[in-house]
C-alpha positions in Angstrom: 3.7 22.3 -8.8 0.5 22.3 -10.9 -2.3 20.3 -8.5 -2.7 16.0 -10.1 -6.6 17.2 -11.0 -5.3 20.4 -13.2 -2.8 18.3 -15.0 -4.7 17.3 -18.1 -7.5 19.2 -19.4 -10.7 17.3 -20.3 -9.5 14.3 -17.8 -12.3 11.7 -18.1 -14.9 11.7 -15.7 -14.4 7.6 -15.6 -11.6 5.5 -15.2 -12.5 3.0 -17.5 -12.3 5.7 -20.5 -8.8 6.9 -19.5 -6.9 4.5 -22.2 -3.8 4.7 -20.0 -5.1 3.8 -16.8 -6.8 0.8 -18.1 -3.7 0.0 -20.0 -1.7 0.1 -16.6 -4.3 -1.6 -14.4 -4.7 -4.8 -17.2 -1.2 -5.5 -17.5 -0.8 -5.6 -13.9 -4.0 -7.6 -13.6 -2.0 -10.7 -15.5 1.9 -9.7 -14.0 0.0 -10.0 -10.3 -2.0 -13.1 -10.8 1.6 -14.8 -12.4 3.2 -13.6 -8.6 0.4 -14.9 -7.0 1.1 -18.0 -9.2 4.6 -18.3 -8.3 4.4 -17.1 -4.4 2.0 -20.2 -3.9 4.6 -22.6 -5.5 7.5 -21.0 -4.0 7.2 -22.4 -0.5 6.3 -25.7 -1.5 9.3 -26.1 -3.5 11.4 -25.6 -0.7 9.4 -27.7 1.5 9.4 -30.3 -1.0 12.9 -29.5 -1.8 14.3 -29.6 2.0 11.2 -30.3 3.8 12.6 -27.5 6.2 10.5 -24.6 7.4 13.2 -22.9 8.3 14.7 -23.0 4.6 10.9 -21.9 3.9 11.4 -18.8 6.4 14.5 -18.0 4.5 13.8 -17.8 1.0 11.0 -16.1 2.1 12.7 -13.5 4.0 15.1 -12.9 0.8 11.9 -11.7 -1.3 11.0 -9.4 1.3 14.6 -8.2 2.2 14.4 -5.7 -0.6 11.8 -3.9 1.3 13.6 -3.2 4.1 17.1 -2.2 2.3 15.8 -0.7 -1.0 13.1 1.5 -0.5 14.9 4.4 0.6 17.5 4.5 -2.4 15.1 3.4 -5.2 12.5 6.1 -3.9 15.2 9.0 -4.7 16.0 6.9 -7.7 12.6 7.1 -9.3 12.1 10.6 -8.5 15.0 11.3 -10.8 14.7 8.5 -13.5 12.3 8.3 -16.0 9.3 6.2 -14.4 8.1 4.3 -17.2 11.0 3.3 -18.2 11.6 2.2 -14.5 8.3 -0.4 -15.0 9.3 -1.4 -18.1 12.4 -2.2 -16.5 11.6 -3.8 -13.6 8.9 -6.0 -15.1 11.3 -7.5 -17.5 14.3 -8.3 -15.3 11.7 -10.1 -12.8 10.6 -12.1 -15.4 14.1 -13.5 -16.3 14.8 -14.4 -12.9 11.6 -16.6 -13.1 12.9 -18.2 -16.0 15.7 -19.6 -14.4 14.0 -21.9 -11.7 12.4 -23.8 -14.3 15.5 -24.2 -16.3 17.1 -25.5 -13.1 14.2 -28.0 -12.3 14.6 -29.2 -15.5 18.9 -29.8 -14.9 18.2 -31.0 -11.6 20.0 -28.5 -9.8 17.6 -26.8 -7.7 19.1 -25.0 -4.2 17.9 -23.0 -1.1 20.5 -20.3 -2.2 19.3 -20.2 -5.7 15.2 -20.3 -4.9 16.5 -16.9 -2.1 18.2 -15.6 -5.0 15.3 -15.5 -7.4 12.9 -14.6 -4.7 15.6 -10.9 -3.9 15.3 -10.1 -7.7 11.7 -10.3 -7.5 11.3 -8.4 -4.4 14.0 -5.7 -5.7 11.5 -5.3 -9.2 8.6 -4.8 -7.0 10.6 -2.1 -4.9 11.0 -0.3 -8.3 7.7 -1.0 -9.7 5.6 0.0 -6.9 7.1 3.0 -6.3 7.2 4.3 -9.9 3.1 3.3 -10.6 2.7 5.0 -7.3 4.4 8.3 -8.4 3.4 8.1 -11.5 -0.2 7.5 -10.9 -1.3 11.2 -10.3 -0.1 12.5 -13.9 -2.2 9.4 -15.1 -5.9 9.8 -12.9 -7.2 13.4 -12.6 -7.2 13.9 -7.7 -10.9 13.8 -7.6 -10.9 9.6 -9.3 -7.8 8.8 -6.8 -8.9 7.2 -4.4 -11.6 5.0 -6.8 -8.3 3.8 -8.9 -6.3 2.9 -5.7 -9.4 1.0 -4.9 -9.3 -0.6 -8.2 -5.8 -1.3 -7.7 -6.8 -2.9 -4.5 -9.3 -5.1 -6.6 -6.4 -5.7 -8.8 -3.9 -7.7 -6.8 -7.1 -9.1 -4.3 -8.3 -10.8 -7.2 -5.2 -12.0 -8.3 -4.9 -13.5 -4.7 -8.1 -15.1 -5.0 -7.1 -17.3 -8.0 -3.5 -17.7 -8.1 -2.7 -19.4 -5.4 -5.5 -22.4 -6.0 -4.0 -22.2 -9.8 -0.7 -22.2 -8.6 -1.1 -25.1 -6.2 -2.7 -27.0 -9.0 0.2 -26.3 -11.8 2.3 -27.5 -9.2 0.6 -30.8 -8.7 0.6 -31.5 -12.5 4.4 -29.8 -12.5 6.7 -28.2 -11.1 8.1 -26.4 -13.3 4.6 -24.8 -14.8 4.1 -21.8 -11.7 7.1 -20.5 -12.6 6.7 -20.6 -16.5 3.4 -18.3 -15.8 4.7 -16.3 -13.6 7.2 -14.7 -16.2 5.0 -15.0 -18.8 3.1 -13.2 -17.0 6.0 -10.7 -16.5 6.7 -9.8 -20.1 2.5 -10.0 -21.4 2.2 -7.0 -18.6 5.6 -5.0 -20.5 3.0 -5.0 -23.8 0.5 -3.4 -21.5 2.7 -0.3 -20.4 3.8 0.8 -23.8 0.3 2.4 -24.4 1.2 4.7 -21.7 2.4 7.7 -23.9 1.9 10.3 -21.2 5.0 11.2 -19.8 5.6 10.1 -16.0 9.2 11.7 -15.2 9.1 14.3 -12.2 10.4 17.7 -13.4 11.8 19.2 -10.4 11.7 23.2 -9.4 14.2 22.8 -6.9 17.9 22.7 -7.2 19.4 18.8 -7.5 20.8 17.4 -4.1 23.0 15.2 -2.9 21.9 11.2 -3.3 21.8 10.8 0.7 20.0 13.8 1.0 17.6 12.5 -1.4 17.0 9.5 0.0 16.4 10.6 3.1 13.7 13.5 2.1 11.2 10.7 2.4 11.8 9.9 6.2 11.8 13.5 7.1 9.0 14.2 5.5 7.1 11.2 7.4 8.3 12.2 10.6 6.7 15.7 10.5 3.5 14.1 10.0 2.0 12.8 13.1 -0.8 11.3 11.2 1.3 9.6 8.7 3.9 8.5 11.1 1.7 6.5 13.7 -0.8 5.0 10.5 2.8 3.2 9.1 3.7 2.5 12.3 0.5 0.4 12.6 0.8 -0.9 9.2 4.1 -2.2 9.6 3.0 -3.9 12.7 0.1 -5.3 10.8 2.0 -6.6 8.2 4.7 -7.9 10.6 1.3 -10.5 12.0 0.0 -11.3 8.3 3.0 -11.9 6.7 4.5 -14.4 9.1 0.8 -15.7 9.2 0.9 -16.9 5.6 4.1 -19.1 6.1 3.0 -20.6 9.8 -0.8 -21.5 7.9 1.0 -23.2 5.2 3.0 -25.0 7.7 -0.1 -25.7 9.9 -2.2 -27.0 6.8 0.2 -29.7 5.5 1.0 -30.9 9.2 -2.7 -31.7 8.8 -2.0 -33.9 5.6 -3.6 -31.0 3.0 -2.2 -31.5 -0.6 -1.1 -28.5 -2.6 -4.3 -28.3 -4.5 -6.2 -28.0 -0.8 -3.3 -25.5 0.1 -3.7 -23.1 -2.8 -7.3 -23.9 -2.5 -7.0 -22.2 1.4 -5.0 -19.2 0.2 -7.5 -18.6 -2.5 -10.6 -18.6 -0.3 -8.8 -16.5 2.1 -7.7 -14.0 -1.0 -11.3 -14.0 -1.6 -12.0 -11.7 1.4 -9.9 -9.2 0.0 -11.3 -9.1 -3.6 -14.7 -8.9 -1.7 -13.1 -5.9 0.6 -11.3 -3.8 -2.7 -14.5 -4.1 -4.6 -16.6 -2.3 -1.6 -13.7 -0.1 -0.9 -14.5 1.4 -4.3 -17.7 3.1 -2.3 -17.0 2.4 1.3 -14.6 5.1 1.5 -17.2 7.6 1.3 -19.0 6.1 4.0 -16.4 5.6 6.9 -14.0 8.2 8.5 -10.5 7.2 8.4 -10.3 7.2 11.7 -13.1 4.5 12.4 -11.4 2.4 9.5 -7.9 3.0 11.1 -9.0 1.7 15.1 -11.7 -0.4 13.8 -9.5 -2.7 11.4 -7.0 -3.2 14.2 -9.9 -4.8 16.4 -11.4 -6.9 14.0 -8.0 -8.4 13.5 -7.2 -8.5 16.6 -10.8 -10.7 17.4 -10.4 -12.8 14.3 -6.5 -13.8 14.9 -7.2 -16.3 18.0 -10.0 -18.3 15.8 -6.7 -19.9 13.2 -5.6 -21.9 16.6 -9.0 -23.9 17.1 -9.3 -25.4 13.3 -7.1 -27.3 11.4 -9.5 -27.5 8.6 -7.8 -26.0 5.2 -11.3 -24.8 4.2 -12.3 -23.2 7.6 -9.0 -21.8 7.9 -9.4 -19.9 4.2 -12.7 -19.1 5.7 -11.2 -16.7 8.3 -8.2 -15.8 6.8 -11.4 -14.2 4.4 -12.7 -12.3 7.1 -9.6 -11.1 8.3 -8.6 -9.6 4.3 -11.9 -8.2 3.4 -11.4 -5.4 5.9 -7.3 -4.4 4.5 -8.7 -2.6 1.5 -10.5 -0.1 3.1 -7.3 0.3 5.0 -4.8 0.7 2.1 -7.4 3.2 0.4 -7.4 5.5 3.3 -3.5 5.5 4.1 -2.4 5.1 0.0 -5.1 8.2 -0.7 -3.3 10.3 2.1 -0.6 10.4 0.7 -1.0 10.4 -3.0 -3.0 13.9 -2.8 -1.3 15.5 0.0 2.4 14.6 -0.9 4.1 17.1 -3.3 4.7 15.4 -6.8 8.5 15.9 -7.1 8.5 13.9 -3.0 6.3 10.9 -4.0 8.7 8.2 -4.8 10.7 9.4 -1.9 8.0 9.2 0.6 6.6 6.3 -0.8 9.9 4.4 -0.3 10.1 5.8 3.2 6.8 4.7 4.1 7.5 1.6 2.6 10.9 0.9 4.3 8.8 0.8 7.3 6.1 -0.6 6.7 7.2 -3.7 4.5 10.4 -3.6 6.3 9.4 -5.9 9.1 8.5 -8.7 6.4 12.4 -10.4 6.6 11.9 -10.2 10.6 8.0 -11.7 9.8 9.3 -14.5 7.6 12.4 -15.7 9.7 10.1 -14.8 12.9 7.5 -17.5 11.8 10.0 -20.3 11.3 11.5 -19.9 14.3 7.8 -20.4 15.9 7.4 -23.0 14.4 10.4 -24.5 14.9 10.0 -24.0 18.9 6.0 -23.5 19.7 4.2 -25.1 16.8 2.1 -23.8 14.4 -0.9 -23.4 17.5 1.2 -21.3 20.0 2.7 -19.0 16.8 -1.2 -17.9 16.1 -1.2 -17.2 19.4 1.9 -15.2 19.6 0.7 -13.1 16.4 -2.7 -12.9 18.4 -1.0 -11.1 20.9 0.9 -8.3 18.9 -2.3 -7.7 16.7 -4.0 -6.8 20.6 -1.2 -4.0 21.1 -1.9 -2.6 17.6 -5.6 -2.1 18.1 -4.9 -0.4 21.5 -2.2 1.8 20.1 -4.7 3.0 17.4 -7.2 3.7 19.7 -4.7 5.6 21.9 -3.3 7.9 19.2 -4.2 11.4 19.1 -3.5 11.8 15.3 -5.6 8.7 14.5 -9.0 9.8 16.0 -8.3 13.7 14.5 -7.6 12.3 10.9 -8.9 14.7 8.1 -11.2 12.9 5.4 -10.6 11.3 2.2 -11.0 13.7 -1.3 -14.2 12.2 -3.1 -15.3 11.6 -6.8 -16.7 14.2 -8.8 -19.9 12.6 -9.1 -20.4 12.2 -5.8 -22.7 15.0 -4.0 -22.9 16.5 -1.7 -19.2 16.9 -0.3 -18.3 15.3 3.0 -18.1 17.2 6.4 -14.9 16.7 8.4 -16.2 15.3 11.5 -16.1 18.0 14.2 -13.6 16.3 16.7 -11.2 18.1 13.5 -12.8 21.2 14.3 -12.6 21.5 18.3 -8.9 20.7 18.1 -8.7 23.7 16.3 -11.9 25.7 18.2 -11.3 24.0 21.6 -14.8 22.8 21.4 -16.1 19.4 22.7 -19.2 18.8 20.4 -18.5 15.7 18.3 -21.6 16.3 16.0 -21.3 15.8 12.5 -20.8 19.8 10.8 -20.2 20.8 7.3 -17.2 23.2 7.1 -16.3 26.8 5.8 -13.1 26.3 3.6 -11.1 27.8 6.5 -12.0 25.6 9.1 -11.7 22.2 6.5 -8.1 23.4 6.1 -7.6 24.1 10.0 -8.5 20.6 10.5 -5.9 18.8 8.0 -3.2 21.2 9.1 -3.8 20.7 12.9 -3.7 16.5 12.0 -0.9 16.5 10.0 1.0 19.9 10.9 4.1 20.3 9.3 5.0 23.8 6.9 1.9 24.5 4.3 2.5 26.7 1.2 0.1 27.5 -1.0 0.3 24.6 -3.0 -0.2 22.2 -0.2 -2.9 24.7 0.8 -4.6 24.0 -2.4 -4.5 20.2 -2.3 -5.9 19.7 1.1 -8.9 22.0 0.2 -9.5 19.9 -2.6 -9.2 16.6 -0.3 -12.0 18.5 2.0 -14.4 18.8 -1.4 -13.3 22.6 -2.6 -13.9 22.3 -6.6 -12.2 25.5 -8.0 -12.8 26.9 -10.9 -9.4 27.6 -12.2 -5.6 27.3 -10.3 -5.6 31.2 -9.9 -8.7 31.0 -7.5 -7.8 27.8 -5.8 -4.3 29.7 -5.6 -6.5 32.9 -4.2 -8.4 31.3 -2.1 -5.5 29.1 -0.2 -3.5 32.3 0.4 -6.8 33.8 2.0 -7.4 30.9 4.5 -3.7 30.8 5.4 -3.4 34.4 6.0 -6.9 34.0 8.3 -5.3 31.0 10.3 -2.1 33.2 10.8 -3.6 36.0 12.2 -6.6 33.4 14.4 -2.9 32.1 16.0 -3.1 28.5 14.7 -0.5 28.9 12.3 3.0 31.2 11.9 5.5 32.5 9.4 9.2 31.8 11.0 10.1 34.0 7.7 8.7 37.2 6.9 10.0 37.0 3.4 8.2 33.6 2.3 4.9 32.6 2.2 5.2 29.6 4.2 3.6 28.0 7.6 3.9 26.0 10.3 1.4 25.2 13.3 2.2 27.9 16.1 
């Protein structure tokens, strides 16, 4: 597999003059403020519908339901279908869903099981989409700009969460119909976007086809060999188990209060605005902090800021530290989403996207039936509390995990100089040494550290990217190729690392 950076020759130095990325990110820009849009005016349709949280919980657990049962499949699906044809896809049958809730307001004939039925398409389109502009994003941005265009993707869909919900609490005070008329508008303006993408996103695999199941399950296998990996979705998903149910039970909690929609998407849009803030620092934070103080730290501040919903009832206060609480998820998603774009093999993306996915955003059905039932039997007060609580066992869990505080850095721009050390806690796993003082790093002991944190079997190709996510620039694939083999072959005989067969050039931690 030819290394993302080595793909296109002349790759621009800036995002912003690769015509396809903009194209991508601009069209998404409008698709995710129109979901935004309609998310906002979702729930108060039902509630104004049914008045029921419960129905609430429901149709918001059928948008999220995809996430749990789809990932796995659609991951081995997009590794073998054509990816742009996959967003194209997905983008238009989302917005025909749309379409219908309108034309159902208008004939009067609005239900529960119609609203959950819209909201499964849309969640099944976003399975398809997000795992296809994930794969397909390293043949599009040369390694070195990855993590500044997940960052910009960060910025994307935060700043559509800063302004859709107050616009789509406002269209829905003027009408009902009008969030939903966006939203898929929305939909097929962002289709006109991804036909300037001419370069060609398919995965060509080397390997011989396999069976569909095995497919499907190369993602979770894959995950489950990484310790790192494994225990930072294992936080995420807990994480997004808190949040998610925390949109629906502050909602809830607002209107009790007597806020009108307009205050509502008002509340969500101040508390979006934290993100935006946190994905436009992100773009340069992540050269700052180690992963592993983003990874423990973001659990505490969560954990600290949870308790502070259940003493306001204010809609504006509420926004306030709903702000707080996003501005630190960025820095987050760059960190886990950058892991795995460089370090994954190409032709195992979608798969180990969807795996990560499956359980990570597989908790959101559990999150969204979870909240109505507390607020159903404890009140919108005593559910904060319970979410308080859960957030608590995250940030000690991270603290706790062995792979968390030894995670490897993040690969940097090409502008930026000089390279990052691996901080030497990396290092003494490796050298049994206790010194924690930052050290810069020979190209052996960089690669020591990112095999010991997320062992595994290395080739030479997986060699290569992880020396290029510890700064090594090479001047051509046969010396990066050289210089991998070297380093392996030194690690094998220091006794880190082992070939089970003589015969093939591949590794695993001794």
């Amino acid at each position: 597999m030819t290394p993302p950076s080595t793909q296109k020759t002349g790759a621009p130095r800036s995002l912003w003059r690769n015509r396809e990325f903009v194209a991508l990110w601009s069209g998404q820009v409008v698709s995710t403020l129109g979901a935004q849009t309609s998310g906002t005016a979702m729930p108060l349709l039902v509630l104004g519908t049914t008045g029921s949280p419960s129905d609430a919980g429901i149709v918001a657990a059928s948008g999220t339901l995809p996430y749990l049962i789809a990932h796995l499949p659609a991951g081995a699906l997009v590794d073998r279908w054509n990816r742009r044809t996959v967003l194209l896809v997905s983008e238009l049958c989302a917005g025909l869903a749309l379409l219908t809730v309108p034309a159902a307001l208008w004939l009067g004939r609005v239900t529960v099981a119609h609203l959950a039925a819209v909201a499964f398409v849309q969640g099944l389109c976003f399975v398809f989409f997000g795992l296809a502009e994930r794969a397909a994003l390293p043949g599009i941005v040369p390694t070195s700009l990855l993590p500044t265009a997940i960052a910009h993707n960060e910025a994307r869909a935060r700043g559509a969460a800063l302004v859709g919900p107050p616009l789509g609490g406002a269209l829905f005070g003027i009408s009902r119909t009008l969030p939903f008329l966006a939203d898929a508008l929305s939909y097929f303006a962002a289709c006109v976007g991804l036909l300037f993408i001419r370069t060609d996103p398919r995965n060509r695999p080397t390997t011989p086809a396999e069976s569909l199941w095995r497919s499907t399950t190369a993602g979770l296998r894959w995950v489950w060999r990484h310790p790192l990996i494994r225990a930072a979705l294992l936080l995420i998903a807990l994480s997004n188990l808190v949040f998610h149910a925390l949109v629906l039970i502050l909602v809830v909690l607002a209107r009790h209060h007597g806020a009108t929609p307009t205050a509502i998407g008002t509340m969500l849009g101040i508390y979006s605005a934290g993100g935006l803030a946190g994905a436009l620092a992100a773009t340069r934070l992540h050269r700052h902090f180690t992963p592993r103080s983003v990874i423990i730290g973001a659990n505490w501040i969560w954990a600290a800021l949870l308790p502070l919903f259940s003493f306001t009832s204010d809609p504006l206060l509420i926004g306030a530290i709903g702000a707080a609480t996003a501005f630190v998820g960025p820095l987050w998603n760059v960190v886990i989403i950058s892991y795995g774009t460089v370090l994954v093999p190409n032709e195992l993306l979608g798969r180990v996207n969807s795996a990560a996915m499956t359980l990570s955003w597989g908790v959101m059905p559990v999150a969204s039936l979870g909240a109505g039932y507390l607020l159903t039997t404890v009140g919108p007060v005593g559910a904060v509390w319970a979410l308080a609580a859960l957030m608590l066992a995250a940030a000690i869990a991270a603290t706790a995990s062995p792979a968390v505080r030894s995670a490897p850095p993040l690969p940097t721009t090409e502008e930026s100089a000089p390279r990052p050390s691996i901080s030497a806690y990396a290092v003494a796993a490796v050298e049994g040494e206790d010194d924690m003082a930052e050290t810069q790093l020979t190209h052996k002991q960089a690669l020591a550290a990112v095999i010991q944190a997320l062992g595994g079997t290395w080739d030479t190709e997986r060699a290569v990217l992880a020396l290029r996510v510890a700064g090594y620039e090479p001047t051509g694939d046969e010396a990066a190729g050289k210089e991998a083999r070297r380093n392996l072959r030194e690690l094998a005989e220091d006794g880190l690392i082992e070939r089970p067969d003589p015969e093939q050039a591949v590794y695993r931690l001794a």
